[in-house]
LUMMAR-608185 format. One record per residue (C-alpha): residue number from 0; residue in one letter; x, y, z. Coordinates in steps of 0.001 Angstrom, whole numbers, always signed. Each point is the difference from the previous one (the first is absolute). Example, Ala and Ser with C-alpha at 12.3 -4.5 7.8 and 13.67 -1.06 7.14 Angstrom:
REM LUMMAR-608185
PT   num   residu        xx        yy        zz
PT     0        A    +12300     -4500     +7800
PT     1        S     +1370     +3440      -660
***
This chain:
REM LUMMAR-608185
PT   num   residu        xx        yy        zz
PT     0        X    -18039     +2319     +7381
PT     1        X      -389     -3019     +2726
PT     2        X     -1392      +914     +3295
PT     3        X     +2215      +573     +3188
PT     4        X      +137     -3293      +440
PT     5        X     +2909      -286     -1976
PT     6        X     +3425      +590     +1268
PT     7        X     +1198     +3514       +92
PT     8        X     +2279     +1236     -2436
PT     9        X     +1608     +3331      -439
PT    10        X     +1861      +577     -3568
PT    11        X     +3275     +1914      -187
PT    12        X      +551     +1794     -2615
PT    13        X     +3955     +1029     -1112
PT    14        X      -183     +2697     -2663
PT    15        X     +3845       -97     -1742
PT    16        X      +674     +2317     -2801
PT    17        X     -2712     +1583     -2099
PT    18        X     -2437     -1363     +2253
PT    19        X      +797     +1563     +3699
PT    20        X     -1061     +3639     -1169
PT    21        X     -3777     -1103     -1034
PT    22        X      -705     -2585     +2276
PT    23        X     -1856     +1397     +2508
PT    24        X     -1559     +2406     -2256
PT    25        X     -1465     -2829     -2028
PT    26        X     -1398     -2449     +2908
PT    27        X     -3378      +595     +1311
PT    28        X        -8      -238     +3293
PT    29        X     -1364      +908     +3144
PT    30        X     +1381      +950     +3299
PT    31        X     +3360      +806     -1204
PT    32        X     +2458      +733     +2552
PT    33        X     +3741      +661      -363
PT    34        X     +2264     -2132     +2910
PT    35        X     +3441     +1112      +922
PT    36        X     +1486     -3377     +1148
PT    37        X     +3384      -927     +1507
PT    38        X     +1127     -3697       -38
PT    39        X     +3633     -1544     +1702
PT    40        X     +1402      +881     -3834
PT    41        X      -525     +3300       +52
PT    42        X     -3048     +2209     -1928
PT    43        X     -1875     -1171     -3008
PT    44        X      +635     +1481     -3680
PT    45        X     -3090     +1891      +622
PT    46        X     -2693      +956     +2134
PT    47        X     -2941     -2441      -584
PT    48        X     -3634      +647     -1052
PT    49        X     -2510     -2341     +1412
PT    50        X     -3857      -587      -812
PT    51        X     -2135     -2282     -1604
PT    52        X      -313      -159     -3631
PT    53        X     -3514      +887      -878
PT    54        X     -1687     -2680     -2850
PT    55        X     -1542     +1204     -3099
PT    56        X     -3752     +1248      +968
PT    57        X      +983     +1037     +3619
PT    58        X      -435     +3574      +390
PT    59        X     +2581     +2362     +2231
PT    60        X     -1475      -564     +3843
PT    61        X     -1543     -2916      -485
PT    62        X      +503     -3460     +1345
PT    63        X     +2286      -822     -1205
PT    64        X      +273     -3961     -1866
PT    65        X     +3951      +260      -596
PT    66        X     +3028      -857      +908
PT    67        X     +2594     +1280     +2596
PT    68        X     +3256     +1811     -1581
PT    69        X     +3298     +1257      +500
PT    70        X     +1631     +2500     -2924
PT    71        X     +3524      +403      +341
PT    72        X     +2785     +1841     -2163
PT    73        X     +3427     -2267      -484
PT    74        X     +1909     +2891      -844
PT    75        X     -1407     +2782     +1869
PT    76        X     -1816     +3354      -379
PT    77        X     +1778     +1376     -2646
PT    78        X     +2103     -3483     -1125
PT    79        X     +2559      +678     +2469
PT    80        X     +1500     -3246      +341
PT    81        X     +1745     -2027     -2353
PT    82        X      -566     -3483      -769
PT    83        X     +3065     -1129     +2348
PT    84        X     -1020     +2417     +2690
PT    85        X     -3918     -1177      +782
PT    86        X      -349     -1015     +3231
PT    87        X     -1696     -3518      -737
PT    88        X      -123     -1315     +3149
PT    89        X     -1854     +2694     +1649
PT    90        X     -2443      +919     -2580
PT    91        X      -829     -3845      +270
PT    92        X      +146      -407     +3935
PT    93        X     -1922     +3137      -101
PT    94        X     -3108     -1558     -2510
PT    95        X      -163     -3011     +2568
PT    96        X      -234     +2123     +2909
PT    97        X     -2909     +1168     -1955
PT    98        X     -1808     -3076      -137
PT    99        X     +1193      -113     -3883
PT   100        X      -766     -3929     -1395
PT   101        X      +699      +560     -3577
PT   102        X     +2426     +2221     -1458
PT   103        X      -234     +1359     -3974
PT   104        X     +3068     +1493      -989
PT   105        X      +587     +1772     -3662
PT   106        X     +3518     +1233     -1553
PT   107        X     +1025     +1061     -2912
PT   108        X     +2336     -1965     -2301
PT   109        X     +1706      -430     -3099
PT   110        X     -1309     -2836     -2366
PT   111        X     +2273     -2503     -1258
PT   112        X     -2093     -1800     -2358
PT   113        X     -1470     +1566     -3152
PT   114        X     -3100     -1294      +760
PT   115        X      -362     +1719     +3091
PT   116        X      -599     +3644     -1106
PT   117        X      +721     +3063     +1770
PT   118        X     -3386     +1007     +1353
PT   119        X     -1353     -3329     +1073
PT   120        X      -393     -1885     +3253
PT   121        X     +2232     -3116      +990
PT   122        X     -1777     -2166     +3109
PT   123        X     +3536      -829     +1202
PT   124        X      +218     -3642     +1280
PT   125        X     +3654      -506      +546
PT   126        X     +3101     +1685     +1062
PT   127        X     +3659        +1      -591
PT   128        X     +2040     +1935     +2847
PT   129        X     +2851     +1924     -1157
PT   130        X       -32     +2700     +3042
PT   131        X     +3068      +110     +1839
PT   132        X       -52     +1426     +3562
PT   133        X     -3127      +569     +1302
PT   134        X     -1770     -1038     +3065
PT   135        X     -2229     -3119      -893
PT   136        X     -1075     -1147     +2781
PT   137        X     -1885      +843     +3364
PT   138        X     +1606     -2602     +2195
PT   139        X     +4123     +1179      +473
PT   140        X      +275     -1858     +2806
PT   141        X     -2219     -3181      -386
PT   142        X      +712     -2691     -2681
PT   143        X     -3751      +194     -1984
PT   144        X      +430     -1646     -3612
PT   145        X     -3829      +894     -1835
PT   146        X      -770     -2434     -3375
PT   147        X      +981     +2595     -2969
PT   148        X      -734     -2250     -2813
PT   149        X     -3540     +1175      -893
PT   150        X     +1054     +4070     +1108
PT   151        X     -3601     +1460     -1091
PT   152        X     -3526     -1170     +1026
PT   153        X     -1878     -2375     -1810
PT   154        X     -3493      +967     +1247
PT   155        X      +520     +3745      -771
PT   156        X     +1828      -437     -3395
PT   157        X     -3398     -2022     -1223
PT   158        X     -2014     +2439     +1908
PT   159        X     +1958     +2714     -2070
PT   160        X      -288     -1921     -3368
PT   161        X     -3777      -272       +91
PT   162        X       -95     +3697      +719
PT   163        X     +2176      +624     -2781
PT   164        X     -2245     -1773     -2271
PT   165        X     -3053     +2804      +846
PT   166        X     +1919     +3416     -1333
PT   167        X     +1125      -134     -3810
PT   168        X     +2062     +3433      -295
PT   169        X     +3352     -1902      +835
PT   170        X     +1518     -3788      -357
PT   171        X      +555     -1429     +3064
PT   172        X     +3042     -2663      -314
PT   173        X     -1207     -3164     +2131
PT   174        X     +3732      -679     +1115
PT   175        X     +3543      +816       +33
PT   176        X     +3544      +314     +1745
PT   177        X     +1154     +3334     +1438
PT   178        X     +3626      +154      +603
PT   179        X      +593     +2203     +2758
PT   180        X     +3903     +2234      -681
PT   181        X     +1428     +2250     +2477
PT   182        X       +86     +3129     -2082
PT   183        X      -543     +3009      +533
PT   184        X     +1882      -357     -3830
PT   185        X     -1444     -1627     -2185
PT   186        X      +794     -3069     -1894
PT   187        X     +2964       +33     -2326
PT   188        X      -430     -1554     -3512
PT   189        X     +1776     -3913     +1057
PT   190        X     -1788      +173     +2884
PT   191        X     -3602      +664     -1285
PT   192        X      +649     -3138     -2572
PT   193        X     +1242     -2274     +2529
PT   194        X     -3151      +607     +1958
PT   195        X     -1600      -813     -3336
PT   196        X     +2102     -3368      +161
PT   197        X     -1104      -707     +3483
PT   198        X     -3763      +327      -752
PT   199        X     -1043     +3049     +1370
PT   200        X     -2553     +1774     -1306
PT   201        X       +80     +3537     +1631
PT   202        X     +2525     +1739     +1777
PT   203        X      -549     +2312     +2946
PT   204        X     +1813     +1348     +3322
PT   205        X     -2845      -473     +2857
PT   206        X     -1526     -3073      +268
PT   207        X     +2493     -1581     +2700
PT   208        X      +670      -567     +2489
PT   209        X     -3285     +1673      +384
PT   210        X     -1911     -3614     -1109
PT   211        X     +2244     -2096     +2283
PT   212        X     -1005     +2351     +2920
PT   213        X     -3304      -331      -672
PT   214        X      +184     -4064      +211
PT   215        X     +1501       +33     +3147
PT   216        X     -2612     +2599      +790
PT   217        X     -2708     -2664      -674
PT   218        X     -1891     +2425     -2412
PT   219        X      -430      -950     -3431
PT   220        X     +1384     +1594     -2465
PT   221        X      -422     +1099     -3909
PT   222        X     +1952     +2535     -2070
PT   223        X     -1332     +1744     -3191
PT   224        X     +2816      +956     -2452
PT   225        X      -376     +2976     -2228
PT   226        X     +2530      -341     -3043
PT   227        X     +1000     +3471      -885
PT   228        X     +2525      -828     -2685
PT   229        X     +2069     -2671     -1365
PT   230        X     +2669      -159     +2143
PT   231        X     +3292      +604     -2046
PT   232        X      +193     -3454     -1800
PT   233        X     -2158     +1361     -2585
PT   234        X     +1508     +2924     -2118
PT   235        X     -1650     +3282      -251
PT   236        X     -1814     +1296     -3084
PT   237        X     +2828     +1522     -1906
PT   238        X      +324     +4177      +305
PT   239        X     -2520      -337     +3275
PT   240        X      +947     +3167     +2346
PT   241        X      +567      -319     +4215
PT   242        X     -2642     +1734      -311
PT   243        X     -2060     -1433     -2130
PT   244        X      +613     -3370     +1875
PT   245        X      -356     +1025     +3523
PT   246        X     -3479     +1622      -936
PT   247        X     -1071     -3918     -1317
PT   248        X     +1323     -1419     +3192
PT   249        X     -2382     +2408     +2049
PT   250        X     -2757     -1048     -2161
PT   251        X      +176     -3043      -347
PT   252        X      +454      -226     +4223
PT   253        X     -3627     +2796      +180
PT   254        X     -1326     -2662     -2547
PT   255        X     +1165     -3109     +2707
PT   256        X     -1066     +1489     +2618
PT   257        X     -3643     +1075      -852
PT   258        X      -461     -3408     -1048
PT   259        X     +1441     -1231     +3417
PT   260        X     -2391     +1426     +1659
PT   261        X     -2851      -621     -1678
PT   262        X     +1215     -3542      +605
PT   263        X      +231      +345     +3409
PT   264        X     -3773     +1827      +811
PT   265        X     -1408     -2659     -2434
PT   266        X     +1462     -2922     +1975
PT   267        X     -1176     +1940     +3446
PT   268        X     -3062      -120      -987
PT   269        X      -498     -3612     +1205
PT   270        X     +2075     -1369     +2211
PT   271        X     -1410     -3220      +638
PT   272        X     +2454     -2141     -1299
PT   273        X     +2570     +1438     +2528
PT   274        X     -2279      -619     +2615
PT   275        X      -729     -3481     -1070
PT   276        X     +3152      -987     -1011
PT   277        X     +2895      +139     +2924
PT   278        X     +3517      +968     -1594
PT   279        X     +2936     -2633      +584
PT   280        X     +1861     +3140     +1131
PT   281        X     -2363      +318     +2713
PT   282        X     +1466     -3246     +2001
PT   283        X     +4076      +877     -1039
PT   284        X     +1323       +25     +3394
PT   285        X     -1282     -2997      +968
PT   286        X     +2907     -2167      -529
PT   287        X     +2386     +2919     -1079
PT   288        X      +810      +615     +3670
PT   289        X     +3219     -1657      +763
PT   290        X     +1502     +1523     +3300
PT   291        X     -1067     -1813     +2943
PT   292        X     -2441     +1920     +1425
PT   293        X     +1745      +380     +3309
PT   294        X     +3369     +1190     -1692
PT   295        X     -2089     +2836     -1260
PT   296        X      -279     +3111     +2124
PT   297        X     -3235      +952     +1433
PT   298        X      +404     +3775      -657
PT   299        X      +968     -1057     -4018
PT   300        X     -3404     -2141      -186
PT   301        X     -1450     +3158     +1519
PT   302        X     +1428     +2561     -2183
PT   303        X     -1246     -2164     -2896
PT   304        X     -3805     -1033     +1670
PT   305        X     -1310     +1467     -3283
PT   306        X     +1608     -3055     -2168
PT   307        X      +402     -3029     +1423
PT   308        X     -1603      +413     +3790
PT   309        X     -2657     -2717      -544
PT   310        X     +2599     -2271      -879
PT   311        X     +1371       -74     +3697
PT   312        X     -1524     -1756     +3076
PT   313        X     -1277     +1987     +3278
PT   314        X     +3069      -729     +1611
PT   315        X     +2309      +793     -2663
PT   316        X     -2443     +3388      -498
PT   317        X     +1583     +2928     +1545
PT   318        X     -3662     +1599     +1447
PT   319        X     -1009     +3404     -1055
PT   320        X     +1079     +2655     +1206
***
């Protein structure tokens, strides 16, 4: 780990399906606290658990050499809210508020290609939007247009792949598109194979607008998809049971997400390439303002200090309360 010299980072950490009911369980760290935030879109998902993640050889109490966290639940204790009803934009506004630079994000999915088996991890690199009424953005009132093209960060989806490359129980897929549905359904047959057409890879409910939120955030952003099944494109084994299928699907999403977070402590364990390595998200506001400053009301660039407040001049700065 580089010395304190280095700029400050503090890793976010989005537990979806599957992943949200061990993730705090499995992270080693120190001075865990639970925050009860409120932002101007309401209440988080969650409560979230704070600390610093303790690297391999620190002992409980010690000095601690790691790095600052924030553990959230997307759904909720006890997976409360659907896909459709997650409250994106505060659980993001509520990670920046708390200092958050980098968010990972997992979810589970359904595979559709054969070579992506159920059970595996998918470093998703693209997107393909097919959500339909929820909130994307932070700025109602203020035209603020964020580059999409490249949705996840570069930095952290090397910085993932190397870890990837140190723990052997599961493959690790290096790339692929996640097309985001509505749901809560699932897909029907037609639809699952014209994804297939389009060139999507996996198939899931969560990921937006929870990555687009996180650009105009300025945090950087990754998400970790856990193929569960093969979507409905792919015909069942003949004579399989509900049953018999549903207990697969929750196996194959324990097998995902053990291996999702043994991605995730290996890659915390050195951080340096973060810290060396500024994210592209990190500068998105810069030209995606496109309000005149003035036409913007002081008590909106105050209600949203947390996002874009160093992007406005002392005299456009509403001063703190």
């Amino acid at each position: 780990m580089n010395s304190g010299k280095q700029p400050s980072i503090r890793i976010g950490l989005i537990g979806g399906s599957g992943v949200e009911m061990h993730l705090a369980g499995r992270m080693d760290a120190d001075g865990l606290e639970t925050r009860e935030l409120e932002t101007p879109f309401g209440r988080p998902s969650a409560p979230i658990t704070t600390g610093t993640y303790r690297a391999a050889g620190n002992q409980a109490g010690t000095a601690s050499t790691g790095v600052p966290i924030a553990m959230m639940s997307r759904h909720g204790p006890g997976h409360v809210h659907h896909p459709g009803r997650v409250n994106s934009r505060a659980n993001l506004f509520a990670l920046k508020q708390l200092g958050c630079t980098h968010i990972i994000a997992t979810g589970a999915t359904g595979s559709l290609r054969e070579a992506i088996h159920p059970g595996e991890l998918v470093l998703v690199d693209q997107f393909i939007d097919r959500t339909d009424g929820r909130p994307r953005t932070f700025f109602d009132d203020a035209a603020v247009h964020v580059e999409f093209a490249d949705p996840v960060c570069p930095v952290m989806r090397r910085w993932l792949l190397a870890a990837s490359e140190r723990i052997e129980a599961t493959r690790v897929h290096e790339s692929g598109t996640y097309l985001c549905m509505e749901g809560p359904s699932f897909s029907t047959r037609a639809e699952s194979h014209l994804y297939r057409q389009w060139g999507a890879d996996v198939v899931g409910m969560t990921a937006l607008p929870e990555a687009r939120l996180a650009r105009e955030a300025e945090m950087a952003y990754m998400m970790i998809a856990l193929p569960t099944d093969y979507d409905c494109w792919r015909e069942r084994t003949p004579g399989q049971s509900e049953a018999s299928l549903l207990e697969e699907i929750i196996g194959n999403l324990g097998k995902a997400s053990h291996a999702a977070i043994a991605l995730i402590r290996t890659a915390l364990e050195d951080v340096a390439a973060l810290q060396e390595t500024p994210s592209p998200a990190h500068d998105a506001l810069k030209l995606a303002i496109w309000t005149a400053r003035e036409q913007i009301a002081p008590e909106m660039v105050e209600q949203l200090r947390p996002l874009w407040g160093r992007h406005f001049s002392g005299r456009n700065m509403p001063a703190k309360a």
